[in-house]
C-alpha positions in Angstrom: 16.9 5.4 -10.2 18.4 2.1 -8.6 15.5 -0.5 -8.1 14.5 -0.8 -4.3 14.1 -3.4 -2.8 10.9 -4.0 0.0 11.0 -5.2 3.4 8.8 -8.3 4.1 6.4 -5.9 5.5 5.9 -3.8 2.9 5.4 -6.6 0.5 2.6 -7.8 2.8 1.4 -4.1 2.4 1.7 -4.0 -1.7 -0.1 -7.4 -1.6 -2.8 -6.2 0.4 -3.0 -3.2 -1.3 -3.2 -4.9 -4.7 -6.0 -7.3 -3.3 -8.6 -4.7 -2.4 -7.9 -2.7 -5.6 -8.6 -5.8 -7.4 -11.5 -6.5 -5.4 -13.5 -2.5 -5.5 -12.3 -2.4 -9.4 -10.1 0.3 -8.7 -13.2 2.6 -7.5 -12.6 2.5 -3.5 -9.2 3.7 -2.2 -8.4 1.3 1.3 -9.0 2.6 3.9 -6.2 3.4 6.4 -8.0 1.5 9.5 -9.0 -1.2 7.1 -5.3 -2.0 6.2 -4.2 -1.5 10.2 -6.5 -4.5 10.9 -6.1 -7.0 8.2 -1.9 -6.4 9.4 -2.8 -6.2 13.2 0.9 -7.3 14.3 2.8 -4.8 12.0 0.7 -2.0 14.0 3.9 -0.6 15.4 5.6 -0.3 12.1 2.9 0.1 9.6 3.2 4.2 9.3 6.8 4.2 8.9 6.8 1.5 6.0 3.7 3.7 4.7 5.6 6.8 4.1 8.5 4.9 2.5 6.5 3.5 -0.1 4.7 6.8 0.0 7.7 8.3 -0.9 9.4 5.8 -3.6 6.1 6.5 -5.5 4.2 2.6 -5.2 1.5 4.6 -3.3 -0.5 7.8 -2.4 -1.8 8.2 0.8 -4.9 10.9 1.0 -4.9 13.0 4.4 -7.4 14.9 6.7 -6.7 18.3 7.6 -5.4 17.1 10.7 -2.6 15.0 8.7 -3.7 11.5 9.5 -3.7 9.1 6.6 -7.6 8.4 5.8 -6.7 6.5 2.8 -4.0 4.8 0.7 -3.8 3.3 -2.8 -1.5 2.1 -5.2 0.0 4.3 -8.0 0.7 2.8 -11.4 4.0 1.4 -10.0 2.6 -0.2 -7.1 0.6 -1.9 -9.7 3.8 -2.9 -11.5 5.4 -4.2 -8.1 2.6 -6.1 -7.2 2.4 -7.9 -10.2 6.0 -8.9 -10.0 5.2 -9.9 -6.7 2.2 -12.2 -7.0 2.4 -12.6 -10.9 -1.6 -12.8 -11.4 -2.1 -9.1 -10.6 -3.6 -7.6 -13.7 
């Protein structure tokens, strides 16, 4: 499978992502609501570039039984994008 590439928002959202991972130790999956604040002007777009990472496997997002994201986190390839994208991500 062909490398994709990430918008500019989705970057931001790996980043993030990678941040509060690195910050709970991997124990605390973010929170959805968390995430929509700390990005407040990519409100609009957020879900969209959600399921597209969702779906190229850089992360898992867990959902009520009413089907709205409660939380997201990075998969082992998130990981692996995030480090190539800030380079200190361990």
């Amino acid at each position: 499978m062909a490398a994709t590439r990430l918008s500019r928002l989705q970057k931001r959202l790996v980043r993030w992502l990678a941040a509060d991972d690195k910050r709970t130790r991997g124990m605390i999956a973010s929170r959805h609501p968390e995430l929509a604040a700390a990005l407040p002007s990519a409100k609009g777009n957020m879900s969209h570039r959600l399921r597209c990472l969702e779906r190229q496997g850089v992360i898992v997002m867990t959902r009520t039984s009413g089907g709205k994201t409660e939380s997201v986190h990075l998969t082992a390839v998130g990981r692996q994008k995030a480090l190539a994208l800030s380079g200190r991500y361990e």
